[in-house]
KEGULUM-789423 format. One record per residue: residue in one letter; x, y, z of N, C-alpha, C, O in turn. Coordinates in nm, 3 decimals. Each point is the difference from the previous one (the first is absolute). Last residue first. Example, Ala and Ser with C-alpha at 12.3 -4.5 7.8 and 13.67 -1.06 7.14 Angstrom:
<pts>
+------+---------+---------+---------+---------+---------+---------+---------+---------+---------+---------+---------+---------+
! code !     n.X !     n.Y !     n.Z !    ca.X !    ca.Y !    ca.Z !     c.X !     c.Y !     c.Z !     o.X !     o.Y !     o.Z !
+------+---------+---------+---------+---------+---------+---------+---------+---------+---------+---------+---------+---------+
!    S !   1.285 !  -0.225 !   0.708 !   0.082 !   0.119 !   0.006 !  -0.077 !   0.109 !   0.073 !   0.051 !   0.111 !   0.017 !
!    A !  -0.022 !  -0.683 !  -0.024 !  -0.089 !   0.119 !   0.000 !   0.090 !   0.120 !   0.000 !   0.104 !  -0.002 !   0.066 !
+------+---------+---------+---------+---------+---------+---------+---------+---------+---------+---------+---------+---------+
</pts>
This chain:
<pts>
+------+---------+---------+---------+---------+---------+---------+---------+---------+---------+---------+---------+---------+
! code !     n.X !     n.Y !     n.Z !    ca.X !    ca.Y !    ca.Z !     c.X !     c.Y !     c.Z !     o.X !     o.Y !     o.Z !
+------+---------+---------+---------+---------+---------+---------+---------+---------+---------+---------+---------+---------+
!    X !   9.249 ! -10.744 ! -10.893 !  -0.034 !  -0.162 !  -0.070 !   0.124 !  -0.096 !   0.026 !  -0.003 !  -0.116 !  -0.040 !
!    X !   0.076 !   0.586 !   0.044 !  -0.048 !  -0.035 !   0.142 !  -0.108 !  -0.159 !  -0.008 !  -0.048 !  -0.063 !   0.095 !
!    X !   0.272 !   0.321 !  -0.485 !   0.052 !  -0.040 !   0.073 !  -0.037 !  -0.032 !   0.151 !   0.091 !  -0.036 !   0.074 !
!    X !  -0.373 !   0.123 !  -0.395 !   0.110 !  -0.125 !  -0.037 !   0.060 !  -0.031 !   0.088 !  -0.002 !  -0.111 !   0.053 !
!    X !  -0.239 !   0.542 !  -0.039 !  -0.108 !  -0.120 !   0.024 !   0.050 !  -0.114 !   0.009 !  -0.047 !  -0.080 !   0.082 !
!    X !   0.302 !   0.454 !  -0.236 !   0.045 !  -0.016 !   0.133 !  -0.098 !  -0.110 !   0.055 !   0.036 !  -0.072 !   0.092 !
!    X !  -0.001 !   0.166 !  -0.558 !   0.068 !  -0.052 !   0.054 !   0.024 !  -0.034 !   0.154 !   0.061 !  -0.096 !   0.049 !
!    X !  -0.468 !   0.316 !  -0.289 !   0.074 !  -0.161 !  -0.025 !   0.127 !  -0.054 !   0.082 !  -0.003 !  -0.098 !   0.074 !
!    X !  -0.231 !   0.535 !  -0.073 !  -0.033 !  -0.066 !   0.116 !   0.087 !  -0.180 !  -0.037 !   0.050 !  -0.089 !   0.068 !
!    X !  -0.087 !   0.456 !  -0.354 !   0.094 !   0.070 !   0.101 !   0.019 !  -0.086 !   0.129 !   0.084 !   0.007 !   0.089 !
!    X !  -0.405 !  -0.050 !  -0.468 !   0.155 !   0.007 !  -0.037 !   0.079 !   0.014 !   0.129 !   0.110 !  -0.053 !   0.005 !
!    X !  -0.542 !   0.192 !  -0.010 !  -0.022 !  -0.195 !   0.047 !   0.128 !  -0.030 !  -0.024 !   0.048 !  -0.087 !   0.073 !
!    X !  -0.266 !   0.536 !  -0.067 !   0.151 !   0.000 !   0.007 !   0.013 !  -0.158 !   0.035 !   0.064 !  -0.040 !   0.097 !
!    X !  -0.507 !   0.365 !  -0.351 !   0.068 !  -0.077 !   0.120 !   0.144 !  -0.014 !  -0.044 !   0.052 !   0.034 !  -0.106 !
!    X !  -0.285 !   0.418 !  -0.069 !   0.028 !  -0.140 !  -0.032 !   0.027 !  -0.081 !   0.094 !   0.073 !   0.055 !   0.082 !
!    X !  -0.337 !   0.381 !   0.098 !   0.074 !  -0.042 !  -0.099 !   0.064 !  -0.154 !  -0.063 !  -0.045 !  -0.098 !   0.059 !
!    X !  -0.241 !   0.269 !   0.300 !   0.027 !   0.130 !  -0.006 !   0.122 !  -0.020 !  -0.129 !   0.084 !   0.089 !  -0.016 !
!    X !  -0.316 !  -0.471 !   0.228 !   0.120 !   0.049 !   0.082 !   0.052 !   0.191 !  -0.047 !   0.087 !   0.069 !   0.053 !
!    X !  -0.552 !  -0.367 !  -0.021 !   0.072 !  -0.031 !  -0.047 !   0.140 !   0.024 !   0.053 !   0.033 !  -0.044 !   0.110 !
!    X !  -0.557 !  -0.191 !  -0.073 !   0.091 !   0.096 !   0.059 !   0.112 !  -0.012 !  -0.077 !   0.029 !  -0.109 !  -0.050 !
!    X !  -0.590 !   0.131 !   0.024 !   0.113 !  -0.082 !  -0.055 !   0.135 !   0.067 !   0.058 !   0.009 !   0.122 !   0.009 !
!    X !  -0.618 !  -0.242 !   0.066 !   0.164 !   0.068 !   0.022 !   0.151 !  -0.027 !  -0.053 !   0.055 !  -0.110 !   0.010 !
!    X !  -0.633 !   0.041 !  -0.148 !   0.080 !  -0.058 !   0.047 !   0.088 !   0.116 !   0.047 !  -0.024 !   0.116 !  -0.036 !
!    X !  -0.287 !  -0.246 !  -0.396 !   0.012 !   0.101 !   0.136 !   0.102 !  -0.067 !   0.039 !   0.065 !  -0.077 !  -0.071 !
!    X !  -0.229 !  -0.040 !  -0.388 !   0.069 !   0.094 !   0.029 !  -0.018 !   0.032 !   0.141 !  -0.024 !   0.121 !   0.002 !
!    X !  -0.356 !  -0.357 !  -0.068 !   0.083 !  -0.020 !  -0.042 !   0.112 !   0.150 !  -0.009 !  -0.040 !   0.109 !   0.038 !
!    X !  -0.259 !  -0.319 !   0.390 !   0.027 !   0.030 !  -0.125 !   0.062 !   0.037 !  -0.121 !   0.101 !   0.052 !   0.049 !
!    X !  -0.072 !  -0.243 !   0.438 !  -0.072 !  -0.094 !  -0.102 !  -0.040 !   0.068 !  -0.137 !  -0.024 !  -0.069 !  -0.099 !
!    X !   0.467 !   0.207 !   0.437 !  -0.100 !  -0.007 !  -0.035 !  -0.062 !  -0.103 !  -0.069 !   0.066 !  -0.085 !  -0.060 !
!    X !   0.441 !   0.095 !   0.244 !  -0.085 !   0.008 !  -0.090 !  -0.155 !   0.004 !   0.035 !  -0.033 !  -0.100 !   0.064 !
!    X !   0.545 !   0.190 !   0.085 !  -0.115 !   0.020 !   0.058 !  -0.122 !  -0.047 !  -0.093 !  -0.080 !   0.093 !   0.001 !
!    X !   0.574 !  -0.027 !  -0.031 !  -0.043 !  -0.058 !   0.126 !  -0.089 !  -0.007 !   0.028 !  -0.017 !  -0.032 !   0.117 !
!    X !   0.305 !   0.022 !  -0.567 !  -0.107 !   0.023 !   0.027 !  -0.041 !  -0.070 !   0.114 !  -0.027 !  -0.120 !   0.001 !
!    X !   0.451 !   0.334 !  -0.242 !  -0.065 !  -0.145 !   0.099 !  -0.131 !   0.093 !  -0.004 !  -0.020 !   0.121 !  -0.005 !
!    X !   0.423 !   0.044 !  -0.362 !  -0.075 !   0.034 !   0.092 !  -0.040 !  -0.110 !   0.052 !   0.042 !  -0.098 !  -0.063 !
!    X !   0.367 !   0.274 !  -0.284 !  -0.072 !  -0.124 !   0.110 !  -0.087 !   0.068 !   0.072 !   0.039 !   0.105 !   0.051 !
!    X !   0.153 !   0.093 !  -0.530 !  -0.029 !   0.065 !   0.137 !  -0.075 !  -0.181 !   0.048 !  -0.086 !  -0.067 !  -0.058 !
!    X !   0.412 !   0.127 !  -0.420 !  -0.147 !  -0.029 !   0.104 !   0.014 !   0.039 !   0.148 !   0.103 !  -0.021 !   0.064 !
!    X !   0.108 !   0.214 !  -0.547 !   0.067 !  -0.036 !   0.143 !  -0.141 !  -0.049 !   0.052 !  -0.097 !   0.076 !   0.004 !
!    X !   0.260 !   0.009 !  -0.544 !  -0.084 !  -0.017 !   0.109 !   0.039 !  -0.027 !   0.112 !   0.093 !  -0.080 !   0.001 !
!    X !   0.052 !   0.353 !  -0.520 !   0.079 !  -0.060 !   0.142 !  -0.151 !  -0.056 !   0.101 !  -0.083 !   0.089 !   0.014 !
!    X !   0.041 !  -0.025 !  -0.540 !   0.021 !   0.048 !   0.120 !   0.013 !  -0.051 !   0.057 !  -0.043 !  -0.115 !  -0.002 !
!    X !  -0.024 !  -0.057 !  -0.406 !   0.086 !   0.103 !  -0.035 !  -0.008 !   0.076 !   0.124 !   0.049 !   0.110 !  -0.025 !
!    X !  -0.310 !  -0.510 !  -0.005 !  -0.023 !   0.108 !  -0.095 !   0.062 !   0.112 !   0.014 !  -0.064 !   0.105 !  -0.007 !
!    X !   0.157 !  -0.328 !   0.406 !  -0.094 !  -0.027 !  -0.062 !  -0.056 !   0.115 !  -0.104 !  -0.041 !   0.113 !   0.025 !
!    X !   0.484 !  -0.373 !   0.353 !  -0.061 !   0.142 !  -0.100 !  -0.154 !  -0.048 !  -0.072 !  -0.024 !  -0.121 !  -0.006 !
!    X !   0.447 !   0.085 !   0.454 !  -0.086 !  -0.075 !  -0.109 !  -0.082 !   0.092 !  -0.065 !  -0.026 !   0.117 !   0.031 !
!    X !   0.512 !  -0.147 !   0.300 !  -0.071 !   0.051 !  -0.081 !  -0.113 !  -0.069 !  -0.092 !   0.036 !  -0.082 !  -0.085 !
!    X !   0.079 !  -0.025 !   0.607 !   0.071 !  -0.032 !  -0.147 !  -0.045 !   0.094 !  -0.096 !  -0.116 !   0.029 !   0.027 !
!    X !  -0.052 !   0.055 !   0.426 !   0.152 !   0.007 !  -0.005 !   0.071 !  -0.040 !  -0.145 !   0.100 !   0.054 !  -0.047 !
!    X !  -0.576 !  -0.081 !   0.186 !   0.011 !   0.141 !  -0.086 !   0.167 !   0.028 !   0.010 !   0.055 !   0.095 !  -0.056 !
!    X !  -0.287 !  -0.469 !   0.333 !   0.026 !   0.137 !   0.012 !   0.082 !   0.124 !  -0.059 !   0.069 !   0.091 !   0.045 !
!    X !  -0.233 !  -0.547 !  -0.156 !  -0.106 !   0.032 !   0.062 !   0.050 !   0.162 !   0.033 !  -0.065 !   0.100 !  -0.032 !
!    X !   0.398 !  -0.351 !  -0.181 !  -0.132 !   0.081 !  -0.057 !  -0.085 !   0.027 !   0.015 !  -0.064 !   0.064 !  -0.082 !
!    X !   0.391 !  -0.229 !   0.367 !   0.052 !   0.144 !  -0.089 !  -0.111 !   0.064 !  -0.106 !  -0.032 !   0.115 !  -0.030 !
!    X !  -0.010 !  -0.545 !   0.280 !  -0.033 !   0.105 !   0.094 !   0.033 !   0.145 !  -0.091 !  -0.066 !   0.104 !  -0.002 !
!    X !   0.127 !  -0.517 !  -0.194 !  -0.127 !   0.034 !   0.010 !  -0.004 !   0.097 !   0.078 !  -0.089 !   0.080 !  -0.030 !
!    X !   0.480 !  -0.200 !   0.034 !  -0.017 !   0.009 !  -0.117 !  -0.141 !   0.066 !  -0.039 !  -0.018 !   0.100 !  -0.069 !
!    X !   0.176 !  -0.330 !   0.454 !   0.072 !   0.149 !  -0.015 !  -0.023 !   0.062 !  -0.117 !   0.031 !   0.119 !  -0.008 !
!    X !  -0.167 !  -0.566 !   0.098 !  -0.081 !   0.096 !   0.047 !   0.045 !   0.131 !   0.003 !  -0.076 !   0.096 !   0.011 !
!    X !   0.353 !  -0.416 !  -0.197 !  -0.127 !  -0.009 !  -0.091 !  -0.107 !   0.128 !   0.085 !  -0.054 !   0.093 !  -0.059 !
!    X !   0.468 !  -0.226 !   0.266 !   0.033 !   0.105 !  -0.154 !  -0.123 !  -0.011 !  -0.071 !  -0.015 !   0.080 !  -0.093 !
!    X !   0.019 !  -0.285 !   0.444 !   0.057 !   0.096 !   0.101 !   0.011 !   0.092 !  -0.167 !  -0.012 !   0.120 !  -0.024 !
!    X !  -0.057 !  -0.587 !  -0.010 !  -0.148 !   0.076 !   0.058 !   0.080 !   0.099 !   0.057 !   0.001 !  -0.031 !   0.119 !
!    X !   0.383 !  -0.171 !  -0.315 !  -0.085 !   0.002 !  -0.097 !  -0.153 !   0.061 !   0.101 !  -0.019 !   0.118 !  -0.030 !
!    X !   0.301 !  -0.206 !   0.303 !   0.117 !   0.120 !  -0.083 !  -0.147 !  -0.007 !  -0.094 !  -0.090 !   0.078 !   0.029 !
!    X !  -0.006 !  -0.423 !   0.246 !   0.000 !   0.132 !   0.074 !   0.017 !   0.114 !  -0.107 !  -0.083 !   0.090 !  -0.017 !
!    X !   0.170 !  -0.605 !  -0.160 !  -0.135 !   0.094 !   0.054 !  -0.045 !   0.131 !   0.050 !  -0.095 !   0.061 !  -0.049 !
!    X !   0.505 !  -0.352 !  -0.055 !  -0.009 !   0.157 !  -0.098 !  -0.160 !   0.055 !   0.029 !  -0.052 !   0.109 !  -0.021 !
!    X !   0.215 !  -0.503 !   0.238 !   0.125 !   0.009 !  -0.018 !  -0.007 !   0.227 !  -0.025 !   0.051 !   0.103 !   0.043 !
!    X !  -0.385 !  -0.543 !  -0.054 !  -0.011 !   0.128 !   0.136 !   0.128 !   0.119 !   0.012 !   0.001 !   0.098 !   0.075 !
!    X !  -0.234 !  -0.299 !  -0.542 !   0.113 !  -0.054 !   0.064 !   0.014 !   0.080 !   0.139 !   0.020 !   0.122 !  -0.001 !
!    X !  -0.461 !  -0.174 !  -0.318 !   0.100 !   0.117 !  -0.007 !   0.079 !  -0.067 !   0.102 !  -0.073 !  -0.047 !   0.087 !
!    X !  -0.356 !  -0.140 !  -0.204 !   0.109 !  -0.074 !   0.059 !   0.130 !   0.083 !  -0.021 !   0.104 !  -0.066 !  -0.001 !
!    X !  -0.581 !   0.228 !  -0.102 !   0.079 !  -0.063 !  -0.105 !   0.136 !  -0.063 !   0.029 !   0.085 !  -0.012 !  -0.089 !
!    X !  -0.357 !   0.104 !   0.433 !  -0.072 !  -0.060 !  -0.073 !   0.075 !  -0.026 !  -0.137 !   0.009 !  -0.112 !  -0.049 !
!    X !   0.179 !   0.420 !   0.343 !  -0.001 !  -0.098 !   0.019 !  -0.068 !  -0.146 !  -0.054 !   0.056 !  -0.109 !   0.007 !
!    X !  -0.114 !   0.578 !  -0.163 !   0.145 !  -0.054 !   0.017 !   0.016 !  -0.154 !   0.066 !   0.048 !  -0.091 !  -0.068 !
!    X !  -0.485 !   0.299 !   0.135 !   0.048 !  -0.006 !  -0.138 !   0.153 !  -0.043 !  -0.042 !   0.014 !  -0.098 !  -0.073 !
!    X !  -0.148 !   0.233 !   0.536 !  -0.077 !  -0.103 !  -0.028 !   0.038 !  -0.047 !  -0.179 !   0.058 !  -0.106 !  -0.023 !
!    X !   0.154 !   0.493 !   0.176 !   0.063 !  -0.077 !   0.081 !  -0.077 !  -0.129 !  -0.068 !   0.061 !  -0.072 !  -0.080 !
!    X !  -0.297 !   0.452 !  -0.013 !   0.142 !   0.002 !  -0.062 !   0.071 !  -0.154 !  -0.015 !   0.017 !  -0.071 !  -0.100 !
!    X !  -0.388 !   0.230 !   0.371 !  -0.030 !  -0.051 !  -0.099 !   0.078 !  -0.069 !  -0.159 !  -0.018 !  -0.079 !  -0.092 !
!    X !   0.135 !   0.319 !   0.542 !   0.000 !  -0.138 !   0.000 !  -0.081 !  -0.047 !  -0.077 !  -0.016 !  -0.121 !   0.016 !
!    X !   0.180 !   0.548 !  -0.038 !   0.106 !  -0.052 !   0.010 !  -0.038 !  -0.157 !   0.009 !   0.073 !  -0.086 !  -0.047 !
!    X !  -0.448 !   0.411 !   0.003 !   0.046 !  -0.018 !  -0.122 !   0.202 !  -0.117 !   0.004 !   0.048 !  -0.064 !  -0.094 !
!    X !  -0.320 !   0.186 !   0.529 !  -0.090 !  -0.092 !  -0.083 !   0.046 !  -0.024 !  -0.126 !  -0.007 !  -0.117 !  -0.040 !
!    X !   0.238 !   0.439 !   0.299 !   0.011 !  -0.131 !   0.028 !  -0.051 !  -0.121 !  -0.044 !   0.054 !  -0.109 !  -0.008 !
!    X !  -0.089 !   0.599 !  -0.110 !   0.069 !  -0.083 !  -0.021 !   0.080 !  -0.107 !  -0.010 !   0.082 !  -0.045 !  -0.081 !
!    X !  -0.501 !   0.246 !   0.250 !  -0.025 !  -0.027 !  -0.155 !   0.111 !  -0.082 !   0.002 !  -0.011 !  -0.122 !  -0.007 !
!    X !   0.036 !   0.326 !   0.369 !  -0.080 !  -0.146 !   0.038 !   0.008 !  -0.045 !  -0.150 !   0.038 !  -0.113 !  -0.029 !
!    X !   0.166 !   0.510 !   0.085 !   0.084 !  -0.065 !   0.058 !  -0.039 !  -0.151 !   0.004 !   0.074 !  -0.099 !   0.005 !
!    X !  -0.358 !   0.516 !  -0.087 !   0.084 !  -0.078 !  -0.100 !   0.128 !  -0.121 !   0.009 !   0.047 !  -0.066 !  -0.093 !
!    X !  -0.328 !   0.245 !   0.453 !  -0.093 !  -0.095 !  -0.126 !   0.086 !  -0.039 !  -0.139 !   0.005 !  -0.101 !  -0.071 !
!    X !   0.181 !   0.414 !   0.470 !  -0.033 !  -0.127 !   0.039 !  -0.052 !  -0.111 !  -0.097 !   0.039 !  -0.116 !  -0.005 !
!    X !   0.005 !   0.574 !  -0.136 !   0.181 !  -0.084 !  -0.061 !  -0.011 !  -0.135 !   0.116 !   0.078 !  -0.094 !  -0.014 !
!    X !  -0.507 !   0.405 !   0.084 !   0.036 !  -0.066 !  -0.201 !   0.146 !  -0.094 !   0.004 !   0.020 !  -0.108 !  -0.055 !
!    X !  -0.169 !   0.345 !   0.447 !  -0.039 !  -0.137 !  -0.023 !  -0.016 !  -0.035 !  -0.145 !  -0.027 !  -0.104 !  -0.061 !
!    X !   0.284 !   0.504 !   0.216 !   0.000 !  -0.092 !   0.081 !  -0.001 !  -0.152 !  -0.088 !   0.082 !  -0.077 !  -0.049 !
!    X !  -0.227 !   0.483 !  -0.154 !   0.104 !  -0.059 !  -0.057 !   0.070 !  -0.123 !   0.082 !   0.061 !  -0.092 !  -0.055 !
!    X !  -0.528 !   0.337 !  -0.061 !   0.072 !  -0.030 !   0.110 !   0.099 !  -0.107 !   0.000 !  -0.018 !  -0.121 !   0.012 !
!    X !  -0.446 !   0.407 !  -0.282 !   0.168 !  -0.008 !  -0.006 !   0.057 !  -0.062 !   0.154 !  -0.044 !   0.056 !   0.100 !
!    X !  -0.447 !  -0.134 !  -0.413 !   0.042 !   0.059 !   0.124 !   0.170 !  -0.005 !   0.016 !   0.059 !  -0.107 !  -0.015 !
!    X !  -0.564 !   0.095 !  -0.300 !   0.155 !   0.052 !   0.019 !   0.065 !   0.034 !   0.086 !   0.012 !   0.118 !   0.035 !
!    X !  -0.537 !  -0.301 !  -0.217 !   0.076 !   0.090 !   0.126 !   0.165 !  -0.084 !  -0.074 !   0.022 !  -0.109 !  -0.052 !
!    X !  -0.503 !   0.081 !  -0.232 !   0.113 !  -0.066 !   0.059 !   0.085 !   0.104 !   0.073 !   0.022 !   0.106 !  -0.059 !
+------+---------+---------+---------+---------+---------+---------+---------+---------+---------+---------+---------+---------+
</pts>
């Protein structure tokens, strides 16, 4: 499996993740007929939420150590197993960073 850094088109993809995770969000809330009133505020705090732990921003732990997950995409996949390309950003993503201003232009 190839490793490829390019911080460009990683915070493009992560940006897509976090749109998909805002309207999977969105779809669920609504379905449980969440009031349009508190809809937004409430999927704006649920995905902000997930984003912090996708990006190693909340503290989480396992068996008595700190864990931070590294996001990687996989752009390229092969037919065999383990191959492929994977791109990352050269450290934790920042999907946190992207919530609010994603909102506000919604």
């Amino acid at each position: 499996m190839k490793l490829i850094l390019d911080e460009n088109r990683f915070d493009d993809l992560q940006i897509e993740l976090l749109d998909e995770l805002a309207n999977a969000v969105k779809d669920h809330l609504q379905e449980a007929k969440v009031p349009d009133d508190i809809l937004n505020e409430t999927m704006v705090d649920i995905v902000f939420s997930i984003a912090t732990i996708i990006d190693g921003s909340r503290a989480t732990s396992f068996e008595g150590h700190e864990i931070i997950p590294v996001l990687t995409f996989l752009i390229d996949e092969d037919d065999a197993p383990n191959s492929g390309t994977l791109l990352h950003c050269g450290g934790p993503s920042s999907l946190h960073d992207h919530v609010m201003s994603m909102f506000d232009e919604s």
